[in-house]
Backbone as a chain_set.jsonl record, in Angstrom:
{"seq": "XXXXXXXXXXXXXXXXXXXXXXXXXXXXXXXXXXXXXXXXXXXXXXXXXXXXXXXXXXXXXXXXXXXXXXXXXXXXXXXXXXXXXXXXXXXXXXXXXXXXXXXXXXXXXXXXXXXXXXXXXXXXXXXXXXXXXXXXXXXXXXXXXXXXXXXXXXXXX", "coords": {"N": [[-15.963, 20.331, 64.452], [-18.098, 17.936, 63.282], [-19.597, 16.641, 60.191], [-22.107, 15.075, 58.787], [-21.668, 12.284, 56.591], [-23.827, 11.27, 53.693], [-24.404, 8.16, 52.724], [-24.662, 5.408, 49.817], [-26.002, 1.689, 50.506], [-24.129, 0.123, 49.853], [-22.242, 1.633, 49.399], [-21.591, 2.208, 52.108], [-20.904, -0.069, 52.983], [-18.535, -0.927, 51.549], [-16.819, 1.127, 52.331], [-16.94, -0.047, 55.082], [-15.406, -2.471, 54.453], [-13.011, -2.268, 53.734], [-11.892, -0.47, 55.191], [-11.539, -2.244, 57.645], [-9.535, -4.096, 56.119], [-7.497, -2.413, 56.214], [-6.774, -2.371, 59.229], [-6.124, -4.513, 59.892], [-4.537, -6.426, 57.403], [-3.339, -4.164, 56.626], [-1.911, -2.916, 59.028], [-0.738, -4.81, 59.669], [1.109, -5.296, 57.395], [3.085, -3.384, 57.584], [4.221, -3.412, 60.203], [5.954, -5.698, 59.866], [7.77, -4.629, 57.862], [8.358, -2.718, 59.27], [9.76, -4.088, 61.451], [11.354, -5.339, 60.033], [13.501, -3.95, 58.992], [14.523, -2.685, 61.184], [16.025, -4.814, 62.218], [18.08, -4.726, 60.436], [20.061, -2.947, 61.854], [21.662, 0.118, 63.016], [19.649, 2.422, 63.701], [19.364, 4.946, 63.89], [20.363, 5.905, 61.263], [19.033, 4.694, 59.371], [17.005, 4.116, 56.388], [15.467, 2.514, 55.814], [13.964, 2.208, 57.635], [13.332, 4.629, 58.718], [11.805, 5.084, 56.774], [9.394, 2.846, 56.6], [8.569, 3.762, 58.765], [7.244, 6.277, 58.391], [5.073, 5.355, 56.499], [3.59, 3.856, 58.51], [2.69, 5.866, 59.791], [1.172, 7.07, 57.859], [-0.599, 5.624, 57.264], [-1.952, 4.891, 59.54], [-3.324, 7.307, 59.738], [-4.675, 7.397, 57.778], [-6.757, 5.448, 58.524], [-7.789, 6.752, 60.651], [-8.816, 8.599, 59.901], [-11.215, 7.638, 57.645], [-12.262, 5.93, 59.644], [-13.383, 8.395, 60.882], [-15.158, 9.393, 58.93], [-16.656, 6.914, 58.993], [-17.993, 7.014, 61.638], [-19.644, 9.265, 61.141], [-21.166, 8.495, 59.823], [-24.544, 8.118, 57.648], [-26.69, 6.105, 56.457], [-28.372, 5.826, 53.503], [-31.865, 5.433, 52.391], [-32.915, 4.093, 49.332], [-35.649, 4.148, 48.603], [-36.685, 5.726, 50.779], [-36.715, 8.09, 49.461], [-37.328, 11.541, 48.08], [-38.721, 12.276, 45.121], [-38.95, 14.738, 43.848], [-37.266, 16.225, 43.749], [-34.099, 17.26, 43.14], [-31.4, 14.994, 44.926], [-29.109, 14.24, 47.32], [-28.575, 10.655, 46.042], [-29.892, 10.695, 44.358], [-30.905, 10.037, 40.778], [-30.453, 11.543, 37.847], [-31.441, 13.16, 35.062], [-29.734, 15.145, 32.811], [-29.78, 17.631, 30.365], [-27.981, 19.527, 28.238], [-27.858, 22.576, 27.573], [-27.175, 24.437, 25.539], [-26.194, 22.261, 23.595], [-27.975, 20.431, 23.725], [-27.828, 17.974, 24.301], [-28.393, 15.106, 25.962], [-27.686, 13.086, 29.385], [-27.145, 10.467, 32.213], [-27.096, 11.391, 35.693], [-25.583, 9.737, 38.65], [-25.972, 11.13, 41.826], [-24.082, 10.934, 44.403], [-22.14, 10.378, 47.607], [-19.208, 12.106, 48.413], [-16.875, 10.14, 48.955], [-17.704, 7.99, 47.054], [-17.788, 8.671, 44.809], [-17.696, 8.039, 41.164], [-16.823, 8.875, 38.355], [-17.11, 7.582, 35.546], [-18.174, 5.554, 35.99], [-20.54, 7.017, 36.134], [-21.339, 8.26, 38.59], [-21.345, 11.147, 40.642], [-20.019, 13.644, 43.058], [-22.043, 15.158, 45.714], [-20.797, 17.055, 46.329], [-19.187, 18.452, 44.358], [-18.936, 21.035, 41.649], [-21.144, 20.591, 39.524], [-22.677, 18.747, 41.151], [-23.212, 20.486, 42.729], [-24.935, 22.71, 41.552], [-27.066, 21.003, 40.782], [-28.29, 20.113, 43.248], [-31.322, 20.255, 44.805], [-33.181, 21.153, 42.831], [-35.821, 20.866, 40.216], [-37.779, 18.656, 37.786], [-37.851, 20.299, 34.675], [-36.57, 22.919, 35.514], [-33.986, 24.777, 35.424], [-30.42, 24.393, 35.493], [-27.446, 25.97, 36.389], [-24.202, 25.828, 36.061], [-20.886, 26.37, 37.229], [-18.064, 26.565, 35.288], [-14.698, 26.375, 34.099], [-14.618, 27.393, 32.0], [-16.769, 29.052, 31.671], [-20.34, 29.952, 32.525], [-22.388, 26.966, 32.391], [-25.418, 25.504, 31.207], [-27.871, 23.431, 32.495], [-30.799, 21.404, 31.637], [-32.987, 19.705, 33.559], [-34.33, 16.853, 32.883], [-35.256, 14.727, 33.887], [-35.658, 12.727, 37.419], [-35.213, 10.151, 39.487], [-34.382, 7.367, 41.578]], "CA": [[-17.343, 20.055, 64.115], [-18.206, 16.917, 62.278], [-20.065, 16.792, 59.201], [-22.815, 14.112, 58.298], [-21.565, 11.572, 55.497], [-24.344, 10.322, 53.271], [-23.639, 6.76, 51.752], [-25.849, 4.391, 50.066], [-25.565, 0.623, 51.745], [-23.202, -0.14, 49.016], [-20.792, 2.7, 49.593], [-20.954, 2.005, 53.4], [-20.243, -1.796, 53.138], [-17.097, -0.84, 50.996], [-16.094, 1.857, 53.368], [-15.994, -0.756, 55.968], [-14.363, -3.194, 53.783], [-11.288, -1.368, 53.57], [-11.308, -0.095, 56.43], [-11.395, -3.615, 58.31], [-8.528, -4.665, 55.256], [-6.733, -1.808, 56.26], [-6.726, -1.994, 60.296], [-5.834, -6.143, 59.505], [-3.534, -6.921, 56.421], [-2.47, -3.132, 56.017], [-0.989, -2.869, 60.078], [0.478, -6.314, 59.96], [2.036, -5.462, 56.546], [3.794, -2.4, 58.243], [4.695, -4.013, 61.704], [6.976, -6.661, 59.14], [8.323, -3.767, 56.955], [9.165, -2.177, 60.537], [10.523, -5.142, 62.199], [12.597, -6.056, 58.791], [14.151, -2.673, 59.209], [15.117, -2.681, 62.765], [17.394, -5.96, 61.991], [19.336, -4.065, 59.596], [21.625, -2.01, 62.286], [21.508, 1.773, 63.806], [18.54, 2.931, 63.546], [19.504, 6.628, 63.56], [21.069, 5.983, 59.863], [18.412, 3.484, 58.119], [16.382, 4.856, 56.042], [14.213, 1.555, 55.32], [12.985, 1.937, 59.045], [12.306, 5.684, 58.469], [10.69, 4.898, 55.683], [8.522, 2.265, 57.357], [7.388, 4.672, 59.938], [6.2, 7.033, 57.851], [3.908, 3.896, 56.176], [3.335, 3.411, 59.504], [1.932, 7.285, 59.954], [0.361, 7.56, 56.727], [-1.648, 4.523, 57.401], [-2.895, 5.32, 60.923], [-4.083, 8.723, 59.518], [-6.293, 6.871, 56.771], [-7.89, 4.457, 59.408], [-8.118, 7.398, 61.664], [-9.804, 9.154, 58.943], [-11.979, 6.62, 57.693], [-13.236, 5.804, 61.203], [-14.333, 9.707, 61.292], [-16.098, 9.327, 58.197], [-17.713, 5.9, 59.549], [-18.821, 7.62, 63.061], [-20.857, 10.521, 61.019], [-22.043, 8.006, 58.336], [-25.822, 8.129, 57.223], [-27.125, 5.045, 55.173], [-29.802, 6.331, 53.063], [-32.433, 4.16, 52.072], [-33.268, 5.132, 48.392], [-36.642, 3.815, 48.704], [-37.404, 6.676, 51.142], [-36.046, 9.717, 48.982], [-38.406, 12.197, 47.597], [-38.018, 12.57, 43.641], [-39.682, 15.582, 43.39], [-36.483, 17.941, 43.746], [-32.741, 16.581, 43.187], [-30.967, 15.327, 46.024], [-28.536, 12.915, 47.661], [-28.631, 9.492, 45.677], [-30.646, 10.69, 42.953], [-30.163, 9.831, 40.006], [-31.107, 12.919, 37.344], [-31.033, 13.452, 33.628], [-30.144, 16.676, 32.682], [-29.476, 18.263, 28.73], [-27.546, 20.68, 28.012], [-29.232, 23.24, 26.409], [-26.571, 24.558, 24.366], [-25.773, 21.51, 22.997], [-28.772, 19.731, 23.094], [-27.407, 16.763, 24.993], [-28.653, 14.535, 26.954], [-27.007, 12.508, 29.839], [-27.863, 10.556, 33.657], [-25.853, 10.987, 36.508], [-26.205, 9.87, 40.13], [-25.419, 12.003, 42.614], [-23.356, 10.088, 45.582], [-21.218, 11.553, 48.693], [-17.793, 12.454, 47.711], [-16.263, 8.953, 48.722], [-18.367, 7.22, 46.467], [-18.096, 9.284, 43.339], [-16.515, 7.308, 40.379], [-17.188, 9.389, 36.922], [-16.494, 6.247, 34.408], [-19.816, 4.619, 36.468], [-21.601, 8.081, 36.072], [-21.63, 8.76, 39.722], [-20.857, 12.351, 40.685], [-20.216, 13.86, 43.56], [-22.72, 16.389, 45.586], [-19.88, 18.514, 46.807], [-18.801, 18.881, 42.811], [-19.682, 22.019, 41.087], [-21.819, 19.733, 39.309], [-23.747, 18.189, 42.137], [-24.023, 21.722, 43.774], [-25.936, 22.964, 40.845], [-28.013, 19.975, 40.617], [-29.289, 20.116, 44.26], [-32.449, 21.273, 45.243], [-33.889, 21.666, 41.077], [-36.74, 19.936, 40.128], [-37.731, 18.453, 36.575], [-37.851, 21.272, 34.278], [-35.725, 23.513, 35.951], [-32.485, 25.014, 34.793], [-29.309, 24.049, 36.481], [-26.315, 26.898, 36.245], [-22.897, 25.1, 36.629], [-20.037, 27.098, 37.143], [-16.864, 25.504, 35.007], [-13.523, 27.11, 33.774], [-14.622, 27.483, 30.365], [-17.619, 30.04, 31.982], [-21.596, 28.867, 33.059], [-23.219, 26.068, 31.404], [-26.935, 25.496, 31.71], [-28.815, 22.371, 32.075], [-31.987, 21.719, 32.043], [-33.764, 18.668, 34.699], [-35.566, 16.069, 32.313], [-36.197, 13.178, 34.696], [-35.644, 12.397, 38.671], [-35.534, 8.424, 39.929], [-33.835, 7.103, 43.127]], "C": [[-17.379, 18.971, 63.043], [-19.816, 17.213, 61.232], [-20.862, 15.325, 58.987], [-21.997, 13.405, 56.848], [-22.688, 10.904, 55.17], [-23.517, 9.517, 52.837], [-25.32, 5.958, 51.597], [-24.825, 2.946, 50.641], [-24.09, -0.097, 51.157], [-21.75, 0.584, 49.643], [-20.497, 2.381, 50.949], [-20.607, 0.566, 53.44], [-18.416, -1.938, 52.427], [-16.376, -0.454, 51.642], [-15.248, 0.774, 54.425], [-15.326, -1.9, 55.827], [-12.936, -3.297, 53.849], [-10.633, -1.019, 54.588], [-10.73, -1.34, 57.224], [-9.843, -4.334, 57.235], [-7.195, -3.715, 55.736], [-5.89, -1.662, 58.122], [-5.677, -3.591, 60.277], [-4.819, -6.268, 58.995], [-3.042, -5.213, 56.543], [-1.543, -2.965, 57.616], [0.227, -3.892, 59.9], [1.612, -6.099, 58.827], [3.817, -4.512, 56.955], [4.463, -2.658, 59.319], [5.724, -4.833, 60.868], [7.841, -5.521, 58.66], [9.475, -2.963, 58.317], [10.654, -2.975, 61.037], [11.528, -5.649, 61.105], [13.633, -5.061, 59.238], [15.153, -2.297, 60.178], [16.145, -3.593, 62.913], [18.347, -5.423, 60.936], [20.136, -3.248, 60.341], [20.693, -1.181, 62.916], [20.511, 2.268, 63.056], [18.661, 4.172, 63.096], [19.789, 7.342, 62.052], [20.353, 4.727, 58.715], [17.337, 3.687, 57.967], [14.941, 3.855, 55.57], [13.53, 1.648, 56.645], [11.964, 3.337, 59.095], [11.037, 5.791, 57.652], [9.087, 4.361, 56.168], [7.803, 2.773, 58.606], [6.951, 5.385, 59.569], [5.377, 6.135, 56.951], [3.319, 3.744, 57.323], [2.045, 4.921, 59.661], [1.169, 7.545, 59.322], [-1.023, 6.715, 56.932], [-2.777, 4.724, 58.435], [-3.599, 6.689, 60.578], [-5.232, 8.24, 58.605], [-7.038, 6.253, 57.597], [-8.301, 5.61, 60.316], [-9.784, 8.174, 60.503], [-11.166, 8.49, 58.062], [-12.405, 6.252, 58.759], [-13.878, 7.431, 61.582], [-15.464, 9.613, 60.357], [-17.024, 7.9, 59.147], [-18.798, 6.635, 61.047], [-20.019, 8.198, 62.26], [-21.563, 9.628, 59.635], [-23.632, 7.801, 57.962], [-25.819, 7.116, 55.921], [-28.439, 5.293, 54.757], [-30.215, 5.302, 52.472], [-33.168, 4.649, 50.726], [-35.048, 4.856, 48.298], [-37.684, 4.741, 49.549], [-37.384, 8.34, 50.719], [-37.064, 10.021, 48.08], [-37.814, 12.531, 45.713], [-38.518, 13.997, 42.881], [-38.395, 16.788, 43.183], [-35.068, 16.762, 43.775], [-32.016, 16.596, 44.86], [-30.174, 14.172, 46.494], [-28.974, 11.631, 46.844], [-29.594, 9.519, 44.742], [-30.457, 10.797, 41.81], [-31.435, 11.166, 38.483], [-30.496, 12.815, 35.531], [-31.152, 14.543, 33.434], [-29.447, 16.767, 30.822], [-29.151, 19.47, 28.682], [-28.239, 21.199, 27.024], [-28.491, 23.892, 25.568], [-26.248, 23.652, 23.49], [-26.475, 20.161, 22.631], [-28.651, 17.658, 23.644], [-27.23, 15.934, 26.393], [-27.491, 13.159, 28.314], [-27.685, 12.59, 31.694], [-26.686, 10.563, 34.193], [-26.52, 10.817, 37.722], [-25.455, 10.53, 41.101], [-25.359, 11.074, 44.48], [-22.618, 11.18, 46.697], [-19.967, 11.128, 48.08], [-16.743, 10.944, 47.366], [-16.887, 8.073, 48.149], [-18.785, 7.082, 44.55], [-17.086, 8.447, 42.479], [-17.575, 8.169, 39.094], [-17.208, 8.551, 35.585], [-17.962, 5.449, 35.187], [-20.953, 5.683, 36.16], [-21.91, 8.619, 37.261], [-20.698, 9.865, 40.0], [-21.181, 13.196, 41.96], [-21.202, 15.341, 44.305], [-22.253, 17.387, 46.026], [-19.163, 18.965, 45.52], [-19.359, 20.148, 42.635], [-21.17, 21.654, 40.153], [-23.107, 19.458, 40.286], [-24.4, 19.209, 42.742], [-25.274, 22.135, 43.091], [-26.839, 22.391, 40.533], [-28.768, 20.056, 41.791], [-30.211, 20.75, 44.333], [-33.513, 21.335, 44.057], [-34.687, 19.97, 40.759], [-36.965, 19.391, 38.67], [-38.391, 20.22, 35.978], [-37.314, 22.373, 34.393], [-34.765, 24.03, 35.267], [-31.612, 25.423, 35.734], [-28.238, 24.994, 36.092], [-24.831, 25.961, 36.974], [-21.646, 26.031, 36.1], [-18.839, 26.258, 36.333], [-15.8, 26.676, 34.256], [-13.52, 28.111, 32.51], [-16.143, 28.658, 30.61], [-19.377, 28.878, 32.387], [-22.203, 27.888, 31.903], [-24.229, 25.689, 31.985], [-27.353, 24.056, 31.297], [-29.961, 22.057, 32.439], [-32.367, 20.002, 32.447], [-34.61, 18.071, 33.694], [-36.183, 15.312, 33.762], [-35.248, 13.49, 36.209], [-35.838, 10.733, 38.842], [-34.437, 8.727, 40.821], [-32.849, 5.622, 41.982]], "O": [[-16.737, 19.107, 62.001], [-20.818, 17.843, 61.572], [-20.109, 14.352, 59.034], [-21.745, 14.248, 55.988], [-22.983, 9.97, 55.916], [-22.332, 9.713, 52.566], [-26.334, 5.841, 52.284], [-23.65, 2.918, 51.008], [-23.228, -0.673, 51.82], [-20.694, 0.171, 50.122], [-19.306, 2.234, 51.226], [-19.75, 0.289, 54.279], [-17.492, -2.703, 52.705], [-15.328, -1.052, 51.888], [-14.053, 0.596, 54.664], [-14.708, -2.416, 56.758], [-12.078, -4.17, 53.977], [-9.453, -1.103, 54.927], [-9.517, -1.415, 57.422], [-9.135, -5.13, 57.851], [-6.048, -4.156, 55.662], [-4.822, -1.085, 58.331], [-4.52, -3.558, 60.697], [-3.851, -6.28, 59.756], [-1.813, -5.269, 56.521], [-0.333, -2.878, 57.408], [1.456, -3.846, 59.953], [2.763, -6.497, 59.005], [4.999, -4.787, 56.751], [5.505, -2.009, 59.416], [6.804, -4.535, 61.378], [8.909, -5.534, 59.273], [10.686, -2.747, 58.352], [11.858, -2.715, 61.035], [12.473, -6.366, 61.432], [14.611, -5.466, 59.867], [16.256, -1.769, 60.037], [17.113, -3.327, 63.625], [19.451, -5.946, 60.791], [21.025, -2.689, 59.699], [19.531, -1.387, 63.267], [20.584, 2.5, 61.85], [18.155, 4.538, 62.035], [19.635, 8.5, 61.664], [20.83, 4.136, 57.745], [16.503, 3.6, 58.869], [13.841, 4.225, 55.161], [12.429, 1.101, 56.716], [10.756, 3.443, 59.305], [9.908, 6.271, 57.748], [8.031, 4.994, 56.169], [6.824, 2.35, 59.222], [5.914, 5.65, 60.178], [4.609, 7.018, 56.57], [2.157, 3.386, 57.132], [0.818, 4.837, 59.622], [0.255, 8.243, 59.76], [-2.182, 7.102, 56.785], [-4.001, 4.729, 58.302], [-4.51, 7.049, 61.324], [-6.411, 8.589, 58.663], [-8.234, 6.503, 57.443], [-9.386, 5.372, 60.849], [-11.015, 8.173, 60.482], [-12.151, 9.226, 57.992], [-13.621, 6.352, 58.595], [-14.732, 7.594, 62.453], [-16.618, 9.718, 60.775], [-17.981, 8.151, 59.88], [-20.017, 6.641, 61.218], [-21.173, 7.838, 62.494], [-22.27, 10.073, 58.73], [-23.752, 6.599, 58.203], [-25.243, 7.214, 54.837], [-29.452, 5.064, 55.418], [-29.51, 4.387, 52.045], [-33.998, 5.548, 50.863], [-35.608, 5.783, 47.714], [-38.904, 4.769, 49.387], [-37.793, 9.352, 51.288], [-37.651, 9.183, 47.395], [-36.712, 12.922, 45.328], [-38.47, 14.25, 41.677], [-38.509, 17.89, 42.646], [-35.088, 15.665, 44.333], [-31.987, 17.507, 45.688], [-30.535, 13.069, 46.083], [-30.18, 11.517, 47.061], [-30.122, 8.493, 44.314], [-29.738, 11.753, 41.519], [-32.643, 11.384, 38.389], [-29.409, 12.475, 35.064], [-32.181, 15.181, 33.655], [-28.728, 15.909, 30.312], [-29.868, 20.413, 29.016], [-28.897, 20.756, 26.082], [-29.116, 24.075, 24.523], [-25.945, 24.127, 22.395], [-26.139, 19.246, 21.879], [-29.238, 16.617, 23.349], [-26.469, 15.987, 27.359], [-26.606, 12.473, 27.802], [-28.217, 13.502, 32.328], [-25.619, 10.12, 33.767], [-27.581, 11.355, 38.039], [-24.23, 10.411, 41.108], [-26.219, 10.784, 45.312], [-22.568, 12.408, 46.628], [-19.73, 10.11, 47.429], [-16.147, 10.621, 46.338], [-16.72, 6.997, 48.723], [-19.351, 6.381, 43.71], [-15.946, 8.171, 42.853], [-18.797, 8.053, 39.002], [-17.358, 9.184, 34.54], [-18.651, 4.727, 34.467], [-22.116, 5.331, 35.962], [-22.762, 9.506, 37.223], [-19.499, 9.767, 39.74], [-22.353, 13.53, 42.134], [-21.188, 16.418, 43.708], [-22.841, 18.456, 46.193], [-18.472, 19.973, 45.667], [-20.266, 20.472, 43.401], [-22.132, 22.422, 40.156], [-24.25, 19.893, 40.143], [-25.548, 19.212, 43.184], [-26.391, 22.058, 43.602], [-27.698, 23.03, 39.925], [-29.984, 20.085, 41.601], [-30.148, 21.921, 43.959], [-34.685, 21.567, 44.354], [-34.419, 18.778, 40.914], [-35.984, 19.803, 38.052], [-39.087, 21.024, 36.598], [-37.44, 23.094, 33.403], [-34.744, 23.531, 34.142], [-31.726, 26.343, 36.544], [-28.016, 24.674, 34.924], [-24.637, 25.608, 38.137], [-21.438, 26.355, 34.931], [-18.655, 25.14, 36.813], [-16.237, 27.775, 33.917], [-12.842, 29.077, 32.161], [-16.573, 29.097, 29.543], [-19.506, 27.657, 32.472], [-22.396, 28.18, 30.723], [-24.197, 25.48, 33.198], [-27.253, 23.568, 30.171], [-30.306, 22.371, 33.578], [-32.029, 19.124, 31.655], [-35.678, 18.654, 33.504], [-37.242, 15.408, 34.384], [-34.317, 14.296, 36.209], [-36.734, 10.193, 38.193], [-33.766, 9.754, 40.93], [-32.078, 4.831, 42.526]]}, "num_chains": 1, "name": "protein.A"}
């Protein structure tokens, strides 16, 4: 069963960035690495060829995988997202209420999350507790250290 990927247009133009870099320059780099390999002797006993086929394997599993994500990909258009309740590609200020501290994050799909930009994914413990909660609200986030509560100032796209 496949699974919908949101992305905004950003995240899907990168996706297929890479992907296209990776089907291109990353085969051809591997087909050389191969073919270097294969001129070194008996195959059965050279470990730069083994090597190069598992590069070879690892690789075809990311493009494979990356082309599943691309099939089920959804490009949301933030211009049509409702701000009334947290949700895919929204970007949310929440304050901790023990601590009184404020902070925005946007909430992206998993391959898109970078924490050092502020983007956070909505399959996080994080993002889970953020979905659905509207301004004013209070968000319950499960974390190691026990629940921490935040409370929904603002909503924007």
């Amino acid at each position: 069963m496949s699974t919908t990927h949101y992305l905004t247009q950003e995240g899907y133009d990168k996706l297929r960035a890479e992907l296209d870099e990776l089907k291109s320059t990353g085969r051809a780099n591997v087909a050389a690495a191969i073919a270097e390999a294969r001129e070194k002797g008996d195959l059965s006993e050279n470990a730069e060829y083994d090597a190069a086929k598992d590069a070879q394997g690892l690789l075809e599993m990311k493009i494979n995988e990356m082309e599943k994500v691309m099939a089920n990909a959804r490009v949301l258009d933030a211009s049509q997202l409702d701000t009334s309740h947290v949700t895919v590609m929204s970007k949310v200020t929440i304050k901790n209420v023990k601590v009184n501290k404020e902070i925005t994050y946007h909430l992206v799909a998993e391959s898109e999350a970078d924490l050092k930009e502020k983007k956070i994914s909505v399959s996080s413990p994080m993002g889970q507790g953020l979905l659905g909660k509207a301004v004013g609200d209070i968000a319950e986030v499960s974390t190691p250290n026990g629940v921490i509560k935040f409370e929904i100032i603002n909503i924007t796209v």
